[in-house]
TORKOL-4160 file (C-alpha; in steps of 0.2 Angstrom, whole numbers, padded with zeros to 4 digits, m for minus):
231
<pt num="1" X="m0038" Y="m0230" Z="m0044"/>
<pt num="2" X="m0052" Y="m0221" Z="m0039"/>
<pt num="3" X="m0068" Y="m0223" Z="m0051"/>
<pt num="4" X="m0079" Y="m0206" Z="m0055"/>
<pt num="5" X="m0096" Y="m0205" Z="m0058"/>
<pt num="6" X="m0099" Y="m0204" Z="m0078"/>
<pt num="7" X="m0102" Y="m0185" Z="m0082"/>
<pt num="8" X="m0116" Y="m0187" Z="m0093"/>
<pt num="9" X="m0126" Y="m0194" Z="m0078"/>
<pt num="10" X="m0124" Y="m0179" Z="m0067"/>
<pt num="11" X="m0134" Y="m0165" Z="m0067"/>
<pt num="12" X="m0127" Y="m0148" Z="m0064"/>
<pt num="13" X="m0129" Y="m0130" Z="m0065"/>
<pt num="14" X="m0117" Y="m0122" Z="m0079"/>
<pt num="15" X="m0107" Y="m0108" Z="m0068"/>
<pt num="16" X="m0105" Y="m0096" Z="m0085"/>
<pt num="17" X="m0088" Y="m0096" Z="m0080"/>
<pt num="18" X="m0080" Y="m0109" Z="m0094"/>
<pt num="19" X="m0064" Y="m0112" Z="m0085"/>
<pt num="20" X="m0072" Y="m0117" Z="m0070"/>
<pt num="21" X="m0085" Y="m0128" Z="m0078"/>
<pt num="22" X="m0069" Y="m0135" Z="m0086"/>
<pt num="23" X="m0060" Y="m0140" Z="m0071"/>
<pt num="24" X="m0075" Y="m0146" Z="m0062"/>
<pt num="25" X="m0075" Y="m0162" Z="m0075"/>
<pt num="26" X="m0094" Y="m0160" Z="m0074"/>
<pt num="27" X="m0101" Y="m0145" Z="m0083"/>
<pt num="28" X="m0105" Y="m0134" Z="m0069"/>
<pt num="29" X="m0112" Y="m0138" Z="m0051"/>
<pt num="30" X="m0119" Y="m0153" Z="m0047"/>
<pt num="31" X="m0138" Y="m0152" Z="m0041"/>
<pt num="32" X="m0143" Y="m0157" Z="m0024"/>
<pt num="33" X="m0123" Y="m0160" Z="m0015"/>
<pt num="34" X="m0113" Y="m0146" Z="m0007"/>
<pt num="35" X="m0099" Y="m0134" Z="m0015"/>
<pt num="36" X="m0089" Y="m0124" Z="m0005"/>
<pt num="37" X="m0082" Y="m0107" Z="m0011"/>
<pt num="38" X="m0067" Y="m0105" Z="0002"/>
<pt num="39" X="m0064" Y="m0088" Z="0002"/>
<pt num="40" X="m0045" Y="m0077" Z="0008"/>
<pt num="41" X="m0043" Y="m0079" Z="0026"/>
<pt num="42" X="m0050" Y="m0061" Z="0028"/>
<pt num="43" X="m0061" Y="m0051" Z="0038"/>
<pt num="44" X="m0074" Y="m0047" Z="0034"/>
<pt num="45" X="m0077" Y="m0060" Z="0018"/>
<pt num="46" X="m0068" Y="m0054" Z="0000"/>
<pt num="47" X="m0081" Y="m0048" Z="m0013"/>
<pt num="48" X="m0072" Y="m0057" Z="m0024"/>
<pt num="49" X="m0081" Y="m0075" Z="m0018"/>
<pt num="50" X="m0099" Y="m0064" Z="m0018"/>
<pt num="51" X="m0094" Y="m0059" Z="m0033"/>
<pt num="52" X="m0091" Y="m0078" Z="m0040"/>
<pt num="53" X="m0110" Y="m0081" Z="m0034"/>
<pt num="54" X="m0117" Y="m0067" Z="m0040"/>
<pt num="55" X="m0112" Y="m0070" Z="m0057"/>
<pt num="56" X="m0117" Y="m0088" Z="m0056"/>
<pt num="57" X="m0134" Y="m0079" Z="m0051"/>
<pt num="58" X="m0134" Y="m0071" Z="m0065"/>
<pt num="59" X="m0132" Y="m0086" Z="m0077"/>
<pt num="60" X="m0146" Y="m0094" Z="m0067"/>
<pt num="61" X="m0158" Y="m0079" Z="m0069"/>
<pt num="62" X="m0154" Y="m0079" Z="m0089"/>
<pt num="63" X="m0161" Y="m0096" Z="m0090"/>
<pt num="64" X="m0176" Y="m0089" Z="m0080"/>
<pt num="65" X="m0171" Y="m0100" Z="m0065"/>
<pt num="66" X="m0174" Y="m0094" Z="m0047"/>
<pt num="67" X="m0158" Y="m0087" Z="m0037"/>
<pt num="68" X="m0156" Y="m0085" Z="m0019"/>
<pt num="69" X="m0144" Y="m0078" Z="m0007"/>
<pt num="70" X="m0146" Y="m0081" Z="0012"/>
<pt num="71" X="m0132" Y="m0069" Z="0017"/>
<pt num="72" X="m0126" Y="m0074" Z="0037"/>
<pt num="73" X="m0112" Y="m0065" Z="0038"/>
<pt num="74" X="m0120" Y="m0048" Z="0031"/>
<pt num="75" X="m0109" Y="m0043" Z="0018"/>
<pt num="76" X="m0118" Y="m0047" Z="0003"/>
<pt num="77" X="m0117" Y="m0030" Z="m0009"/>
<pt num="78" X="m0134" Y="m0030" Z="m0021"/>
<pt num="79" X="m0126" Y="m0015" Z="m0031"/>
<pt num="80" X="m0110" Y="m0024" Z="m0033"/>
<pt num="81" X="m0121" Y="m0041" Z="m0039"/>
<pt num="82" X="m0129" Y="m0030" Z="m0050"/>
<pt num="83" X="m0113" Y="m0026" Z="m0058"/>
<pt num="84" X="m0109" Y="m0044" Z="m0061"/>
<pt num="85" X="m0127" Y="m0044" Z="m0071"/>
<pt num="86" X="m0136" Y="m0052" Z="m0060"/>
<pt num="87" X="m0155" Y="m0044" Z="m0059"/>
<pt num="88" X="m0159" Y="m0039" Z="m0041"/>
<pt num="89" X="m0176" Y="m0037" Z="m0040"/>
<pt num="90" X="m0179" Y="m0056" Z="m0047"/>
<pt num="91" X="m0166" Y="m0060" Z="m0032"/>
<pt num="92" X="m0173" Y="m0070" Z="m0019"/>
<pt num="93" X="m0162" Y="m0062" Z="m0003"/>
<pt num="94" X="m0162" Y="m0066" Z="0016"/>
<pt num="95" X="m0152" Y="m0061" Z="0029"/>
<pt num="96" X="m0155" Y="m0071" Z="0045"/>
<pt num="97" X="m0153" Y="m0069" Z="0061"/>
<pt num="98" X="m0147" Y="m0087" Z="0066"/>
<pt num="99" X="m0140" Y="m0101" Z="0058"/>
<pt num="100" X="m0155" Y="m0111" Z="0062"/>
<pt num="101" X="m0166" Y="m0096" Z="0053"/>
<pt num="102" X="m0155" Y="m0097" Z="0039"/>
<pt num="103" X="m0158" Y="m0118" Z="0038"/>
<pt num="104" X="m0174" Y="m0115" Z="0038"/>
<pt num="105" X="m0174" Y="m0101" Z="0023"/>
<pt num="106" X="m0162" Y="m0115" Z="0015"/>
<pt num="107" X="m0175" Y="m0129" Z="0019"/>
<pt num="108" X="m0190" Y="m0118" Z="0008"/>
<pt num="109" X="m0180" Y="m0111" Z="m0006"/>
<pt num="110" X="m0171" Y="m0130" Z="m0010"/>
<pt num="111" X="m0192" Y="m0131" Z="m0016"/>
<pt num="112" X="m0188" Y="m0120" Z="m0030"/>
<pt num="113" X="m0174" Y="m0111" Z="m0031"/>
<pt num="114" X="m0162" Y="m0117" Z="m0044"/>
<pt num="115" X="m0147" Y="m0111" Z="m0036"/>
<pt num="116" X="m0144" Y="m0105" Z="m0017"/>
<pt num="117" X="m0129" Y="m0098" Z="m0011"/>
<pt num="118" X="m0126" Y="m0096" Z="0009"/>
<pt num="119" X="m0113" Y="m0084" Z="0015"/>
<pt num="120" X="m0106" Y="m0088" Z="0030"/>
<pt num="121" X="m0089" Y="m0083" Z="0032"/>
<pt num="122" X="m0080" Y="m0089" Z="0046"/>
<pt num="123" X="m0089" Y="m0105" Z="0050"/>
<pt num="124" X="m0080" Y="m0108" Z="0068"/>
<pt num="125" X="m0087" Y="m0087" Z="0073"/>
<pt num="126" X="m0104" Y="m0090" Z="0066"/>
<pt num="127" X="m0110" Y="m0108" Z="0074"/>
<pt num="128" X="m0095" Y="m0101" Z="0091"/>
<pt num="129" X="m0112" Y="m0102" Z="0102"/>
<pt num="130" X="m0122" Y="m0117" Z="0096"/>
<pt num="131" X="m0120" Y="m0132" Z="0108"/>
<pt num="132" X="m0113" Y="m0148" Z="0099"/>
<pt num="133" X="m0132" Y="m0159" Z="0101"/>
<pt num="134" X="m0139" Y="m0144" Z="0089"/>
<pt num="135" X="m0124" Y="m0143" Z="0076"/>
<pt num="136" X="m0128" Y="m0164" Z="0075"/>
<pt num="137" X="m0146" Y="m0158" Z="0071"/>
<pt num="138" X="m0139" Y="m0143" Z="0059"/>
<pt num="139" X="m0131" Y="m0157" Z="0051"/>
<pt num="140" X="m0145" Y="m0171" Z="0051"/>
<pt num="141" X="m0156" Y="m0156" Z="0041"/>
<pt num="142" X="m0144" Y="m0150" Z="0029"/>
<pt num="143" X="m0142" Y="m0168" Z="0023"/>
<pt num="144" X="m0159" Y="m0170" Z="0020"/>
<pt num="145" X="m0162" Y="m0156" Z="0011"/>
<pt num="146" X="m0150" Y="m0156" Z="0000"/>
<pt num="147" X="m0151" Y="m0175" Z="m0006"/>
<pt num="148" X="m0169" Y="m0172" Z="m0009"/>
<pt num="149" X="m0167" Y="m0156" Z="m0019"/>
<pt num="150" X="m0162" Y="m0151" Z="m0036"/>
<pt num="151" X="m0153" Y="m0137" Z="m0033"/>
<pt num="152" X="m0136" Y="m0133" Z="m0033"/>
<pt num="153" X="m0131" Y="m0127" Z="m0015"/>
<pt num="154" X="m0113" Y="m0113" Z="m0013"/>
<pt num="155" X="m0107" Y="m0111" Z="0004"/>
<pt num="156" X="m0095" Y="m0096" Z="0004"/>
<pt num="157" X="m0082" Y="m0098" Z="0020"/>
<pt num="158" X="m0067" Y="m0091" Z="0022"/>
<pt num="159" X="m0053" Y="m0100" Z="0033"/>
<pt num="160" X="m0051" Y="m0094" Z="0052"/>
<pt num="161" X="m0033" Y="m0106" Z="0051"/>
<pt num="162" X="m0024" Y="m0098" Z="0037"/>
<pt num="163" X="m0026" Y="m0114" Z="0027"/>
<pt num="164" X="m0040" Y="m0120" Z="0018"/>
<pt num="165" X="m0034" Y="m0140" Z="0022"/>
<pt num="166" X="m0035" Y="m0136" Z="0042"/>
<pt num="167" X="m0049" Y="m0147" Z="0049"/>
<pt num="168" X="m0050" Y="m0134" Z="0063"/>
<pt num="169" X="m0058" Y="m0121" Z="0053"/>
<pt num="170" X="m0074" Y="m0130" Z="0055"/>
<pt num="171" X="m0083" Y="m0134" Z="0073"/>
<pt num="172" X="m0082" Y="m0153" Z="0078"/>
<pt num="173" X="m0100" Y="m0156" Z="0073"/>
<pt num="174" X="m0102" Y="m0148" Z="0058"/>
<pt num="175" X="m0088" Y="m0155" Z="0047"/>
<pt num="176" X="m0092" Y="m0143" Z="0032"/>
<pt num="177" X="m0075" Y="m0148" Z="0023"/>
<pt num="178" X="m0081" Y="m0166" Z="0022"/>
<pt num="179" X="m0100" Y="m0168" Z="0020"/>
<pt num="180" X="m0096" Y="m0154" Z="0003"/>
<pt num="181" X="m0092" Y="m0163" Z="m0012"/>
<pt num="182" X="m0082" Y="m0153" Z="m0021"/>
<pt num="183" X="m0071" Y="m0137" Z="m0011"/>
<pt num="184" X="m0066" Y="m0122" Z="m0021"/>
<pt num="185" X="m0050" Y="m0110" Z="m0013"/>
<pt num="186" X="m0050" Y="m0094" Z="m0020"/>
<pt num="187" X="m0032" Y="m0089" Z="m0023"/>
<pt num="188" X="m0022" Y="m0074" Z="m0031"/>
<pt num="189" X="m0035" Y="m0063" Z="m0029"/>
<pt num="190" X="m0032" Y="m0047" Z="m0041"/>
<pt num="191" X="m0044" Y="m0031" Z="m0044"/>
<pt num="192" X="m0043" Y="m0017" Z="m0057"/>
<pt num="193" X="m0050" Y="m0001" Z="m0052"/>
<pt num="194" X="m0055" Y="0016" Z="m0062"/>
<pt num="195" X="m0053" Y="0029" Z="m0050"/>
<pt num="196" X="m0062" Y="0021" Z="m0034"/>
<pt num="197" X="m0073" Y="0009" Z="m0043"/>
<pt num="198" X="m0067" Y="m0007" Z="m0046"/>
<pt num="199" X="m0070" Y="m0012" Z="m0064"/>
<pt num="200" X="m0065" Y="m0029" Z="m0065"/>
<pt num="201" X="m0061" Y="m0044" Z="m0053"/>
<pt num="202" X="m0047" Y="m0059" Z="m0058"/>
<pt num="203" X="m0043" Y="m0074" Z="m0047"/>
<pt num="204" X="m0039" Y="m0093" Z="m0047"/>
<pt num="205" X="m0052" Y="m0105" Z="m0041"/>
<pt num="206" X="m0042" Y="m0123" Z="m0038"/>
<pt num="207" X="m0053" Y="m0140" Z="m0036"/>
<pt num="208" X="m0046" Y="m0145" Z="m0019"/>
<pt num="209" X="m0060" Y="m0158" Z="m0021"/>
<pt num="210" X="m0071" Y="m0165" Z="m0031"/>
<pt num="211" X="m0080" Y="m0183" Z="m0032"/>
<pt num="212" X="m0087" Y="m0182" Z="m0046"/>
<pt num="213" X="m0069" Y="m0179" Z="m0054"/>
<pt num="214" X="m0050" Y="m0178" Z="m0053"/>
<pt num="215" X="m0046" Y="m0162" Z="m0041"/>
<pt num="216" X="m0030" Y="m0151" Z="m0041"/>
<pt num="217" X="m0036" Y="m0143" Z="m0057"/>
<pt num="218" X="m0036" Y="m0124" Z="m0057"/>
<pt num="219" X="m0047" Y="m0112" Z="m0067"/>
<pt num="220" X="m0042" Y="m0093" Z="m0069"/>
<pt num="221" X="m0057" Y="m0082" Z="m0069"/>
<pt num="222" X="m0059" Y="m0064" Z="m0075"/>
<pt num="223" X="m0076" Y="m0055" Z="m0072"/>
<pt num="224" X="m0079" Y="m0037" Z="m0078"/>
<pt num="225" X="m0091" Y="m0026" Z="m0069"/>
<pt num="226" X="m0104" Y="m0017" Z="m0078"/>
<pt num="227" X="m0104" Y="0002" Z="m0075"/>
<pt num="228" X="m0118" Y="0012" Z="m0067"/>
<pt num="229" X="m0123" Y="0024" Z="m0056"/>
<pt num="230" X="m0124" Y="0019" Z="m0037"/>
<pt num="231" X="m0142" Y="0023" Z="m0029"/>
């Protein structure tokens, strides 16, 4: 039988979702690994899975912790993240041009942001033109960066295959589903709307994996949207 690390010993980033800091064994996100947010195979991305991260965000910001988005696939909503609660003018936000800006962004922030999140949505379309030598390199940096940081890294993606398990959603050198250590599936997406705006968001995150505990656990989270006038 597998043997997981002891929780206590695990530093993490409580999510302010309870359920999911539930099934995660741990508390929250572990600091300086990889969690994947794997998004419904739409396009573009669900707001549900920005919504996730912006209310994480939030959490962060409440313990006066820096937040940072670095938004590749250009679909990050600040009004909507404002609704989950999340302040933006305290957000630290990029939207880079190319992954290798974006490693770059992700390179300075792990310095002293507390929580990043990089939105990337299909991996296999955004890295589609990047020759295999530089993915290896791609994947040489984020390694480094995230084993020497203390911050808790969310890479939103959503599934080009259908199926979150399909190792063909990722390009041949840049295996995200393996180098992550713990992969989230959004399922069952649900929305509640007041005339056109939406006013609360439900789905089930499951633990597809997870080695710092036992995966195939589900948490059902609800997030309520705050109301307000759209600038």
């Amino acid at each position: 039988m597998r043997k997981h690390p002891n929780p206590e010993n695990i530093p993490v980033q409580s999510t302010g979702l309870r359920p999911l800091d539930r099934a995660l064994d741990i508390g929250g996100l572990p600091l300086g690994t990889i969690t994947e947010l794997i998004g419904p195979s739409v396009t573009p991305i669900s707001g549900g899975p920005t919504s996730i991260a912006a209310r994480i965000a939030a959490k962060v910001q409440r313990q006066q912790e820096v937040a940072m988005i670095i938004d590749l696939s250009r679909t990050f909503d600040v009004y909507q993240a404002e609704r989950c609660g999340l302040v933006a003018p305290q957000l630290l936000l990029t939207q880079p041009d190319t992954i290798f800006a974006a490693i770059t962004a992700l390179e300075s922030a792990s310095r002293h942001a507390r929580f990043i999140t990089v939105v990337m949505g299909s991996v296999n379309h955004l890295l589609s033109n990047v020759e295999p030598d530089s993915l290896r390199i791609l994947l040489r940096r984020l390694h480094l960066i995230t084993r020497t940081s203390e911050s808790a890294f969310l890479f939103i993606t959503t599934p080009s295959e259908e199926d979150a398990f399909n190792p063909l959603n990722y390009p041949a050198g840049f295996p995200l589903s393996e180098i992550a250590n713990i992969r989230l599936w959004v399922q069952n997406e649900s929305w509640t709307h007041k005339e056109s705006l939406a006013t609360a968001y439900k789905a089930t995150l499951t633990v597809i994996k997870n080695q710092f505990g036992v995966a195939g656990k589900g948490a059902d989270v609800r997030i309520k949207f705050d109301f307000g006038q759209k600038l």
